[in-house]
C-alpha positions as CSV (number, residue, x, y, z in Angstrom):
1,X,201.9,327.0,82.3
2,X,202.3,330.6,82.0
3,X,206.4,329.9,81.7
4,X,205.6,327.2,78.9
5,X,203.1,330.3,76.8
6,X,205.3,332.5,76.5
7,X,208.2,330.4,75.7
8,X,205.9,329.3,72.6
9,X,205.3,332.5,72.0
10,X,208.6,333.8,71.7
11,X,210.1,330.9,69.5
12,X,207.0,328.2,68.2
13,X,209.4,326.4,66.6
14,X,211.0,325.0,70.0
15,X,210.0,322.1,71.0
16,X,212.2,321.7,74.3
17,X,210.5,321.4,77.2
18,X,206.9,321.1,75.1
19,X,206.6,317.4,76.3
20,X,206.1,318.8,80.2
21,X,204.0,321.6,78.9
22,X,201.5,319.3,77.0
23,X,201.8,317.2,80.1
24,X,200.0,320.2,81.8
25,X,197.6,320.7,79.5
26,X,196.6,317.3,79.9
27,X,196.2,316.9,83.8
28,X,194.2,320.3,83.2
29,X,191.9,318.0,80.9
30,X,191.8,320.7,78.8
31,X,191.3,318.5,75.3
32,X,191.0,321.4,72.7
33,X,194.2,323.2,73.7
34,X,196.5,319.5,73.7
35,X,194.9,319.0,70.7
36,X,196.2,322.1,69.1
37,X,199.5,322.3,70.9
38,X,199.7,318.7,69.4
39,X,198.8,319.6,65.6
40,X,201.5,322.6,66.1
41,X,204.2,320.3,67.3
42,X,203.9,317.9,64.9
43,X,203.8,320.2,62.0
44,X,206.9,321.8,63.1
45,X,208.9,318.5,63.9
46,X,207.5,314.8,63.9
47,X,211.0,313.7,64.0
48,X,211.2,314.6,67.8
49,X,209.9,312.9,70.8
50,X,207.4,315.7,72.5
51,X,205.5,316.0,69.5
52,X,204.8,311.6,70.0
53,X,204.5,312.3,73.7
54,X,202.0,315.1,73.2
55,X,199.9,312.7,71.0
56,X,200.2,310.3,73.7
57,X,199.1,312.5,76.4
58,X,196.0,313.8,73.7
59,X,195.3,310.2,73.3
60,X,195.1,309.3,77.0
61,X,192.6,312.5,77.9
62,X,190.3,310.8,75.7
63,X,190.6,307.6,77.3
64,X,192.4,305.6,74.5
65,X,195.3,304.3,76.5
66,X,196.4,301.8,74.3
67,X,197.4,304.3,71.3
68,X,198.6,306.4,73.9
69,X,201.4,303.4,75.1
70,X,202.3,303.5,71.3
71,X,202.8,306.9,71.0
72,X,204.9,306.7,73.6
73,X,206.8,304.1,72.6
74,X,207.1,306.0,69.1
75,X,208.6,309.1,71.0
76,X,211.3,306.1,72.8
77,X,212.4,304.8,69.3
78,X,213.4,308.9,68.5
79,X,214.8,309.1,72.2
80,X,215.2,306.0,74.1
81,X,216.8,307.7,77.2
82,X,213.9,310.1,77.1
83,X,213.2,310.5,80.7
84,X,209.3,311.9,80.4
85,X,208.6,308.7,77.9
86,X,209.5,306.6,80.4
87,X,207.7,307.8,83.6
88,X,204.7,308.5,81.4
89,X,205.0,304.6,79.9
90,X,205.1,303.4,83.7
91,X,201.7,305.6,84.4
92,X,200.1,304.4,81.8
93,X,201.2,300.6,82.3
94,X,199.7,301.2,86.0
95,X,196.0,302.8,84.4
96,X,196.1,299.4,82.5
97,X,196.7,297.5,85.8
98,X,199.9,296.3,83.9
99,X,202.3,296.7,86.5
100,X,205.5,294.5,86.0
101,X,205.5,296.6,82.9
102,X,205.4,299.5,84.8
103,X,208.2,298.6,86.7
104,X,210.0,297.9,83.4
105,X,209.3,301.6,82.3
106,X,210.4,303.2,85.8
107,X,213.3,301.0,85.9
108,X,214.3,302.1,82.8
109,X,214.0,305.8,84.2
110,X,215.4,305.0,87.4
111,X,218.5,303.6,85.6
112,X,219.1,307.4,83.2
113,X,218.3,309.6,86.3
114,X,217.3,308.3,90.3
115,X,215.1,311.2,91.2
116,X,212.2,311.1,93.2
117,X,209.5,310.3,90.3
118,X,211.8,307.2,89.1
119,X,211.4,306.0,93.0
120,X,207.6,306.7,93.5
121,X,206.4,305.0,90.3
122,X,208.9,302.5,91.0
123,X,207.2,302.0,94.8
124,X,203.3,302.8,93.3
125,X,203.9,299.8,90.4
126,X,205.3,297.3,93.2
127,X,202.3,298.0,95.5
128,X,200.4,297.2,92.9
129,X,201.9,293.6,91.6
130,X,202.0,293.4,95.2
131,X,205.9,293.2,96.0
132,X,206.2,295.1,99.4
133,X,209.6,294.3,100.2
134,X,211.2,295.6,96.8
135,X,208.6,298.7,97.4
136,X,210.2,299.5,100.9
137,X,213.6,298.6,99.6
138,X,213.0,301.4,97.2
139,X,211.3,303.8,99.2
140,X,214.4,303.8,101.6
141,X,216.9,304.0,99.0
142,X,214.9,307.4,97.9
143,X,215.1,308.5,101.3
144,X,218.8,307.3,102.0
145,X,219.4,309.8,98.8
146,X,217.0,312.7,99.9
147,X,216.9,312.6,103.8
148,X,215.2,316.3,103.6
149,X,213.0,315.3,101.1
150,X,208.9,315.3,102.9
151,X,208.6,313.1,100.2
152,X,211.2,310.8,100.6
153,X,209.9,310.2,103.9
154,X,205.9,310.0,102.9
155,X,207.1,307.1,100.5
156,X,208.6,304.8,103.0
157,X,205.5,305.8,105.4
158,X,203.0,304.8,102.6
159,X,204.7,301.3,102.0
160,X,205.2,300.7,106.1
161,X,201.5,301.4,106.0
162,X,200.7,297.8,103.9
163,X,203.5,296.0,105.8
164,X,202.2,293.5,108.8
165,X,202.7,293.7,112.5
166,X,203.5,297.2,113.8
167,X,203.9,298.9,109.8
168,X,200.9,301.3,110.6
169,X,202.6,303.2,113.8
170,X,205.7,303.2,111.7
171,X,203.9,304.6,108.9
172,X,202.0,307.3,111.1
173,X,205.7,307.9,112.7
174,X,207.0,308.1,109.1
175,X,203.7,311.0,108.5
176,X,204.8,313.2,111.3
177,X,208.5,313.3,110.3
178,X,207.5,314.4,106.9
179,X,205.3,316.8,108.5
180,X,208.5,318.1,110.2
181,X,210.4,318.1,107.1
182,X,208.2,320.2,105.4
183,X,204.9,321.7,106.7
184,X,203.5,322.3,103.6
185,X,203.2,318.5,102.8
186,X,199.3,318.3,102.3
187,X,200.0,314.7,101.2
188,X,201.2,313.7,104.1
189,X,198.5,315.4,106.5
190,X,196.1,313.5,104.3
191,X,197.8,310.1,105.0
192,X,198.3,310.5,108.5
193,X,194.5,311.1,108.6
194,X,193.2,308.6,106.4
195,X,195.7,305.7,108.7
196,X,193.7,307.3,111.6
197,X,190.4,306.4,110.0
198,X,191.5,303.1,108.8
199,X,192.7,301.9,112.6
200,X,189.4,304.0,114.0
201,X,187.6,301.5,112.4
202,X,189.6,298.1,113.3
203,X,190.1,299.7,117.5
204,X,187.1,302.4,118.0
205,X,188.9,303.5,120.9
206,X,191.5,305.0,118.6
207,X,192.5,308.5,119.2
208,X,191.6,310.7,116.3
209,X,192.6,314.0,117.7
210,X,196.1,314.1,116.6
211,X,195.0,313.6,112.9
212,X,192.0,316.2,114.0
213,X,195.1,318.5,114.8
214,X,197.3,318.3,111.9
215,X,194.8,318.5,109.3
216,X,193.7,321.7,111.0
217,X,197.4,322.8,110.9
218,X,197.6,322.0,107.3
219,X,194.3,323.6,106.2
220,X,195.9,326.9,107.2
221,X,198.1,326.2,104.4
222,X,195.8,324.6,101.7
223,X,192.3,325.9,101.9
224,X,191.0,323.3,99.6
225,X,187.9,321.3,99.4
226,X,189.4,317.9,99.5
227,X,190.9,319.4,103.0
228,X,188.5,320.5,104.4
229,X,186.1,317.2,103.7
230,X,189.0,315.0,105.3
231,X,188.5,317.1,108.8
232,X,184.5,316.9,108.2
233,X,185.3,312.7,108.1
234,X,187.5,313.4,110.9
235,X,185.2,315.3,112.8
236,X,181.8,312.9,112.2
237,X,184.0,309.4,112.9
238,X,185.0,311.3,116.4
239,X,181.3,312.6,116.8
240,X,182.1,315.9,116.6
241,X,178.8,316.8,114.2
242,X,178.4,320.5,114.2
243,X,182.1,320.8,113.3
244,X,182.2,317.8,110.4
245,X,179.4,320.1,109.5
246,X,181.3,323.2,109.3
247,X,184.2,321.7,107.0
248,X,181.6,320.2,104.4
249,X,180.0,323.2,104.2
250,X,183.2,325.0,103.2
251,X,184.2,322.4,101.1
252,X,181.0,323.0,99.2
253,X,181.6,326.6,99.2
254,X,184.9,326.1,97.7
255,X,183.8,323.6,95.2
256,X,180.3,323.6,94.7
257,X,180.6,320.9,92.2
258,X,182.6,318.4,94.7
259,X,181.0,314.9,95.0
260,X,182.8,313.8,97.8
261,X,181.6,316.8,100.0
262,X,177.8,316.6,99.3
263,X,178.2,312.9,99.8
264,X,179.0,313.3,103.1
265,X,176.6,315.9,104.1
266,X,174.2,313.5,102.9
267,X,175.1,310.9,105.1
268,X,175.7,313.6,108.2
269,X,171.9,314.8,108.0
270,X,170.5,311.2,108.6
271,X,172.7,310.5,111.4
């Protein structure tokens, strides 16, 4: 964001790159600044598409995702290979549980540019409709095109995950190879945790330590609340109390604010 302010600052009548920058603003939640970087854009060029797609975004903050798809489809009549249109079209088709015409919106991406956020809206909207074949068939074509990428790899683990039979230790398989590929993958930690819960609770003989283990790896690199509250589930689904206890605390120290966290607590002191 800093980048974005001083670029404004040095030239406010450029509006390249201004469509990410709102974009930004807007996952910050931060309504009075969009609304004023949006007033700014359009008085300086209304003829471009990040001054429709910063109205968009200002009109999704406050909830009003219907003006914000036609916005958005006002920025695509100015641009209609505009790549930031288009996945912001598919996310907003998705928030309106509209999800063939997501697919529509990320297709449309997919076909100007096949980088990783054409594939993982194109895999999140056919999950949704639910069409798990075309979801891994996507998923593996990312990772056929990124073999690095941690996320490449998290995608195809995260649609293995809903597949039947033996999906789930795929999936988990899928987790620790993105782990591999790229330590820093919180993402993944989090999945390969959550699958870990999920079979906990279908086979309560299931083995939580290795999740135990990499989330404690990962925390060293992301001390954040939502981290630490995974390990304190970790921890009180495998007994461990005075250690779930622990992470929830420090969660709550973090975050003092975070729901999730006191939740927990709250359920660990009447045990």
């Amino acid at each position: 964001i800093i980048m974005f302010q001083k670029a404004r600052a040095a030239d406010m009548k450029n509006l390249e790159g201004m469509d990410i920058y709102a974009s930004l603003i807007r996952y910050q939640e931060d309504q009075t600044r969009l609304n004023s970087l949006t007033k700014e854009l359009l008085d300086v060029n209304d003829k471009r598409p990040e001054a429709w797609i910063a109205v968009a975004l200002f009109c999704d903050l406050k909830g009003d995702r219907l003006s914000a798809v036609q916005f958005v489809d006002k920025a695509l009549e100015l641009d209609p290979n505009h790549l930031t249109a288009h996945h912001f079209k598919g996310q907003l088709h998705l928030r309106l549980q509209q999800p063939e015409q997501s697919v529509q919106s990320y297709y449309r991406a997919y076909s100007i540019r096949r980088d990783f956020n054409a594939y993982h809206g194109l895999v999140n909207a056919y999950l949704k409709i639910p069409k798990v074949g075309e979801a891994l068939r996507t998923a593996k074509e990312a990772l056929s095109l990124m073999p690095k990428d941690a996320r490449a790899m998290l995608l195809v683990g995260r649609v293995l995950s809903q597949t039947p039979g033996d999906g789930r230790k795929k999936a988990i398989k899928a987790y620790a190879k993105a782990l591999k590929l790229d330590a820093l993958c919180y993402e993944a930690a989090i999945a390969f945790a959550d699958l870990h819960l999920l079979q906990h609770q279908q086979n309560p003989h299931t083995d939580l330590q290795p999740a135990i283990g990499v989330m404690t790896q990962s925390l060293q690199h992301h001390n954040k609340d939502f981290m630490h509250c995974k390990l304190g589930e970790l921890h009180t689904t495998a007994m461990n109390y005075p250690d779930a206890l622990t992470h929830f605390h420090r969660a709550l120290s973090l975050n003092s604010e975070f729901e999730p966290a006191r939740q927990a607590l709250e359920r660990l002191e009447k045990l």
